[in-house]
C-alpha positions as CSV (number, residue, x, y, z in Angstrom):
1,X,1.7,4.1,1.2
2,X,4.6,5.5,0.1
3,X,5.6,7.1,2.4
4,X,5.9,4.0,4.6
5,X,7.1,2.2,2.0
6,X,10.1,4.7,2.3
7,X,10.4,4.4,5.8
8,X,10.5,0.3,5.7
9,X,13.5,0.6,3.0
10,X,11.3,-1.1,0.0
11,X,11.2,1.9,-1.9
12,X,14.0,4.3,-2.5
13,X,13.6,7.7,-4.1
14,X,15.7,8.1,-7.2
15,X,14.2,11.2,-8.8
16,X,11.2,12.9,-7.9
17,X,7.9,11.4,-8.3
18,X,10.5,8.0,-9.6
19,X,11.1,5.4,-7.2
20,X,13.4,1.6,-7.0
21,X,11.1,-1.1,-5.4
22,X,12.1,-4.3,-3.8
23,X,15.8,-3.2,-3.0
24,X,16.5,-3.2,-6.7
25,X,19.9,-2.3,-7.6
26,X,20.6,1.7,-9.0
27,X,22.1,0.8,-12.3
28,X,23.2,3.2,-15.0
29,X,20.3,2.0,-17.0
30,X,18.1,2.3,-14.3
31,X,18.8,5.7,-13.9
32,X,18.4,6.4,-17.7
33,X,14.7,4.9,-17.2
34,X,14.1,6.8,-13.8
35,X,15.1,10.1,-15.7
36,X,13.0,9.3,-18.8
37,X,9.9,8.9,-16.3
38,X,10.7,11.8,-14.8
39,X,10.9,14.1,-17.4
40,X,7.3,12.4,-19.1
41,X,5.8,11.5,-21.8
42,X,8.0,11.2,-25.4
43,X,11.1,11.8,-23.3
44,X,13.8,9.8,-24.5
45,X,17.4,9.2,-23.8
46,X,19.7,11.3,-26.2
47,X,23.0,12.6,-26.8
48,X,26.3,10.5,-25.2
49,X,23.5,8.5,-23.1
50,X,22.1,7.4,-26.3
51,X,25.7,6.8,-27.8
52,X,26.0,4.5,-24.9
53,X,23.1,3.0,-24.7
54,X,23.1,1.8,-28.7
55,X,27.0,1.7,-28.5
56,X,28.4,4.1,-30.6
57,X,31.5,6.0,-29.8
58,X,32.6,8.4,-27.8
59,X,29.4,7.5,-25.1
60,X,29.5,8.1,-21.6
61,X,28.0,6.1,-19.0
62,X,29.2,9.3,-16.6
63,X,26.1,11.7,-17.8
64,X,22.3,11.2,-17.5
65,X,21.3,13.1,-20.4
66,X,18.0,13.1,-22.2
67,X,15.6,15.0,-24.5
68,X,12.1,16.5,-24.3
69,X,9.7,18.2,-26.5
70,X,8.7,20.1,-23.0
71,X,10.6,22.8,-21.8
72,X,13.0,21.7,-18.8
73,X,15.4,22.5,-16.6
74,X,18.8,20.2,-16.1
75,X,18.5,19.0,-12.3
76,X,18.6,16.1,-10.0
77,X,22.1,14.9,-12.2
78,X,19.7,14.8,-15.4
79,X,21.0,17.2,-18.7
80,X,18.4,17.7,-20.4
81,X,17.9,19.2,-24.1
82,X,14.9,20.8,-25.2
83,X,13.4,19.2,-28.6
84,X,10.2,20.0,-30.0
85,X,10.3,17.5,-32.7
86,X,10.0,14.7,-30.0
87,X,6.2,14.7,-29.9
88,X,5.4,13.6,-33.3
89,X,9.4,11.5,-34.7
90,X,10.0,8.6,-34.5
91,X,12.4,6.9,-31.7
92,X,13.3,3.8,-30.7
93,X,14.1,1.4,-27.7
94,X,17.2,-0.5,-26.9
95,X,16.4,-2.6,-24.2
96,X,13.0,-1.5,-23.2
97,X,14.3,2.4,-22.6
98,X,12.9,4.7,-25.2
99,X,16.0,6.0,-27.1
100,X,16.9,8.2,-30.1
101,X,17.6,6.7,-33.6
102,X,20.8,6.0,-34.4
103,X,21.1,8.7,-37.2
104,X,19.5,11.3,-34.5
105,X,21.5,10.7,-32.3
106,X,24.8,10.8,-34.0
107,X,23.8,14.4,-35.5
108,X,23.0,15.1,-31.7
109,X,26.3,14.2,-30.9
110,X,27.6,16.4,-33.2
111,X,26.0,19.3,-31.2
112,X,28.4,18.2,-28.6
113,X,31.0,16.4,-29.3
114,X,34.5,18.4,-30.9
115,X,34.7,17.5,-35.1
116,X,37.3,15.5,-34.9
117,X,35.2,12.8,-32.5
118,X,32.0,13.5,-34.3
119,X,34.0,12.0,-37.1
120,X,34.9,9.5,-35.4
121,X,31.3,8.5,-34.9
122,X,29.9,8.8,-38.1
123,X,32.9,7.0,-40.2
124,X,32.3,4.3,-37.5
125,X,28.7,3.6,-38.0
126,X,28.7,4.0,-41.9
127,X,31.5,1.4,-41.9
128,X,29.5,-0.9,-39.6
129,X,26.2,-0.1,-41.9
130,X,24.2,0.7,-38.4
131,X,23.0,3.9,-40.8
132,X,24.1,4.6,-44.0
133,X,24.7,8.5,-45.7
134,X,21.2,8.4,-46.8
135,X,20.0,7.9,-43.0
136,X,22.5,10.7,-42.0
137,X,21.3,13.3,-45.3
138,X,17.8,12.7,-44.4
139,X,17.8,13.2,-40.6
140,X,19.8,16.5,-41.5
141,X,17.3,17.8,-43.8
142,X,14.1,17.2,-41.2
143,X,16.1,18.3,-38.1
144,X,15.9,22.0,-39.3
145,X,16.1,23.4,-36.0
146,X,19.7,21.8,-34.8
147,X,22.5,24.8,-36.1
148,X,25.3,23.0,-34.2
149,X,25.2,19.4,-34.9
150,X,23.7,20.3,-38.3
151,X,27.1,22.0,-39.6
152,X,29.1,19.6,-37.9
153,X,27.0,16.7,-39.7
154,X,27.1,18.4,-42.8
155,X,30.3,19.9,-42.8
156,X,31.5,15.3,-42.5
157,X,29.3,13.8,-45.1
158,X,30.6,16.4,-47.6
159,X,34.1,16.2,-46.7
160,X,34.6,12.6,-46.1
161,X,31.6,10.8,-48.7
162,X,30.9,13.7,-51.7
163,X,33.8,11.4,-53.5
164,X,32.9,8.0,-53.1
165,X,28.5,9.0,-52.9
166,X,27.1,6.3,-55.6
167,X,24.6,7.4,-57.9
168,X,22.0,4.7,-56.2
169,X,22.7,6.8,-52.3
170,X,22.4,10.6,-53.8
171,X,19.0,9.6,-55.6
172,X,17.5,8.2,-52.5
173,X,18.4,10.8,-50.7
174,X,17.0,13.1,-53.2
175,X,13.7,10.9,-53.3
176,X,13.3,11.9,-49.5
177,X,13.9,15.0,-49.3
178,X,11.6,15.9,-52.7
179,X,8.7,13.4,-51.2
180,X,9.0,16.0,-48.4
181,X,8.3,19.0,-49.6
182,X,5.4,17.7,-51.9
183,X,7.1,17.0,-55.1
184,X,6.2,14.2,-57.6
185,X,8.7,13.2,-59.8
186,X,8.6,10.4,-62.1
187,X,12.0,7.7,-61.0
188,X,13.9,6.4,-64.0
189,X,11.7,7.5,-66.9
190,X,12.8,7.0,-70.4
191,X,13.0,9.3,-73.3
192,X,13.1,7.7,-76.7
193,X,12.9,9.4,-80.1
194,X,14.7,8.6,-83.4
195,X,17.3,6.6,-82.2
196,X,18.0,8.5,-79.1
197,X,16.8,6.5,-75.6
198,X,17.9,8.3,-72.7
199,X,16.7,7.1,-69.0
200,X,16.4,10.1,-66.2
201,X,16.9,10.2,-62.9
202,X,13.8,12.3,-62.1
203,X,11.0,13.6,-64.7
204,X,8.3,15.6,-65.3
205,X,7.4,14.0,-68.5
206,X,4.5,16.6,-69.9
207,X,6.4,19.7,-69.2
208,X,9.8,17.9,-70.1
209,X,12.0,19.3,-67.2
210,X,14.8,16.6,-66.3
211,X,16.3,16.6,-62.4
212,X,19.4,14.4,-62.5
213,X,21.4,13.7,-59.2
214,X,25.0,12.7,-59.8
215,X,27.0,11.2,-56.9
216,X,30.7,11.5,-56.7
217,X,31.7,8.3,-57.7
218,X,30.4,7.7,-61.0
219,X,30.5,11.1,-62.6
220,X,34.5,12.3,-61.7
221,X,36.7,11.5,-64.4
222,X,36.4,13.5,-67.5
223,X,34.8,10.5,-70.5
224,X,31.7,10.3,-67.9
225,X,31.4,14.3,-68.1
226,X,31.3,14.6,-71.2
227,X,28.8,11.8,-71.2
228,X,26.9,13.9,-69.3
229,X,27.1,17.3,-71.5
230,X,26.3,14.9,-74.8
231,X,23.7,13.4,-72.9
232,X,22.2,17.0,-71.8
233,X,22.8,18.6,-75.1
234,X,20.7,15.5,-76.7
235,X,17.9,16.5,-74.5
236,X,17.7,20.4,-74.7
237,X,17.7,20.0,-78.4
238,X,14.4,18.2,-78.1
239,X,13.1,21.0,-75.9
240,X,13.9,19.5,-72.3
241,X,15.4,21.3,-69.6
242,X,18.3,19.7,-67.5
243,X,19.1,20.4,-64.2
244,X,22.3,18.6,-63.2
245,X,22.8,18.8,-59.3
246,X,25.2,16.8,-57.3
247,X,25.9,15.0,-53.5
248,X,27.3,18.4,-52.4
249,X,24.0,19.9,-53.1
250,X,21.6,17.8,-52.1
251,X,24.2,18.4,-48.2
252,X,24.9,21.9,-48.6
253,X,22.4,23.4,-50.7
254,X,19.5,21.5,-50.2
255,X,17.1,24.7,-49.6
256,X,18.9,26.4,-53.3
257,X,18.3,23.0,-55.4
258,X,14.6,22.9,-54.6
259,X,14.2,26.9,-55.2
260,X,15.9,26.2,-58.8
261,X,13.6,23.2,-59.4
262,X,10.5,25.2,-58.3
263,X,11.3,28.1,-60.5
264,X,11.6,25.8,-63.9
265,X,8.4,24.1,-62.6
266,X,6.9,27.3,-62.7
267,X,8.0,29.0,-66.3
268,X,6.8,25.4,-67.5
269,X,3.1,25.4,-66.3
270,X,1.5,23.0,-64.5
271,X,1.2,19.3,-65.9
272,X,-1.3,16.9,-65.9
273,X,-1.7,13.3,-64.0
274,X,0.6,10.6,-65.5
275,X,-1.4,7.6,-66.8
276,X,-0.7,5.2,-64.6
277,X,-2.6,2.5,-66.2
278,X,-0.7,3.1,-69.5
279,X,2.6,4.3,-67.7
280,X,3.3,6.7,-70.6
281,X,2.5,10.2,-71.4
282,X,2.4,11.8,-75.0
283,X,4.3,15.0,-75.7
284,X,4.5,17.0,-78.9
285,X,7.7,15.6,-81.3
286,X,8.4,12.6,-79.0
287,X,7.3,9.9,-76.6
288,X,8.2,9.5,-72.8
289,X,7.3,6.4,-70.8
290,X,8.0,5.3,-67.4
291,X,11.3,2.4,-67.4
């Protein structure tokens, strides 16, 4: 059948195994879809492709170029990149042809693009809100395997956002990355005692250890630091302990920060269950509850 199919000109052979029927035209985005069948299943198109397709900068209509969690050799026009994490993350489509996320796709640009347009890219789509920094933070914290665009990615969010990072965009990004590696902290909780009411960023009430994230914009000048230390000081005199971490952490030491957390976790003891009926849990000299 095919084969005379072939011969009579209604089929044409664009890849192997891939075929046009009914004299339909070779477009660029019929040859993304022919590669992506090609290649199998959870193959998607990736890199400048993906740029392209989704219309970010610095795409290029001139390259086939796709990604599989199997193991594949570039051929028949097609680049192709080798990516495990394919076969169980999440993608998307842009007009029918399975795609890479936008915030995947701009850290794999950044494995192959120079720094100067990878910065380009990702000012451009944070200004247009198609991702924002906490999309960009949390695709470089799961994409563990990615050394290139990982730097590159990292090496831009600290450079050009660490400043202007609001507290609201560092603690989301912190809520990710914790919920990830199997931490459960309480969000917002608030210590009161004797005229002192303090709300945390993160808390484990019973064993009193307080994570806060600060982002660059609202703790820079010097009247909010000292905030801070008053604020801290209040806190470890009623037998907390504070660990104050910032944006540039939760970018560049992201692996350090959660080694520090689990290591005062540990000389604290384990905790029990918060109530979440009552939403407040009683420690010895003072009472926290959940804001």
């Amino acid at each position: 059948m095919i084969s005379r199919a072939l011969e009579r000109g209604e089929w044409r052979r664009i890849y192997p195994g891939v075929f046009l029927v009914n004299q339909a035209s070779l477009t660029w985005k019929a040859r993304l879809m022919g590669a992506i069948l090609w290649a199998g299943p959870d193959a998607v198109v990736s890199h400048r492709s993906a740029a392209a397709l989704l219309g970010l900068k610095h795409g290029d209509r001139n390259i086939i170029e796709i990604s599989s969690p199997r193991r594949l050799n570039s051929r028949h026009g097609i680049r192709v990149h080798h990516d495990p994490s394919l076969a169980t993350a999440p993608n998307a489509k842009a007009e029918n042809i399975p795609v890479t996320r936008i915030a995947k796709t701009v850290l794999d640009l950044c494995a192959v693009l120079s720094l100067a347009a990878s910065t380009q890219v990702v000012l451009d789509v944070v200004r247009r809100r198609a991702v924002s920094i906490v999309d960009l933070g949390r695709v470089l914290d799961e994409e563990t395997g990615r050394r290139g665009g990982r730097s590159a990615l990292r090496r831009i969010l600290v450079t050009r956002f660490a400043v202007g990072v609001t507290d609201s965009d560092a603690e989301d990004l912190f809520i990710a990355m914790a919920s990830r590696r199997g931490f459960d902290f309480v969000h917002h909780f608030v210590v009161e005692d004797a005229g002192f009411r303090v709300e945390l960023d993160f808390a484990d009430p019973y064993v009193r250890l307080d994570v806060e994230i600060d982002g660059g914009k609202d703790h820079d000048d010097p009247v909010a630091q000292q905030r801070d230390k008053n604020r801290d000081a209040e806190l470890i005199a009623r037998g907390w302990t504070v660990l104050r971490f910032t944006y540039w952490d939760l970018i560049q030491k992201t692996d350090w920060m959660f080694e520090m957390i689990s290591a005062a976790l540990e000389r604290k003891g384990a905790r029990p269950k918060l109530d979440s009926q009552q939403g407040t849990l009683a420690v010895p000299d003072c009472e926290v509850s959940a804001g």
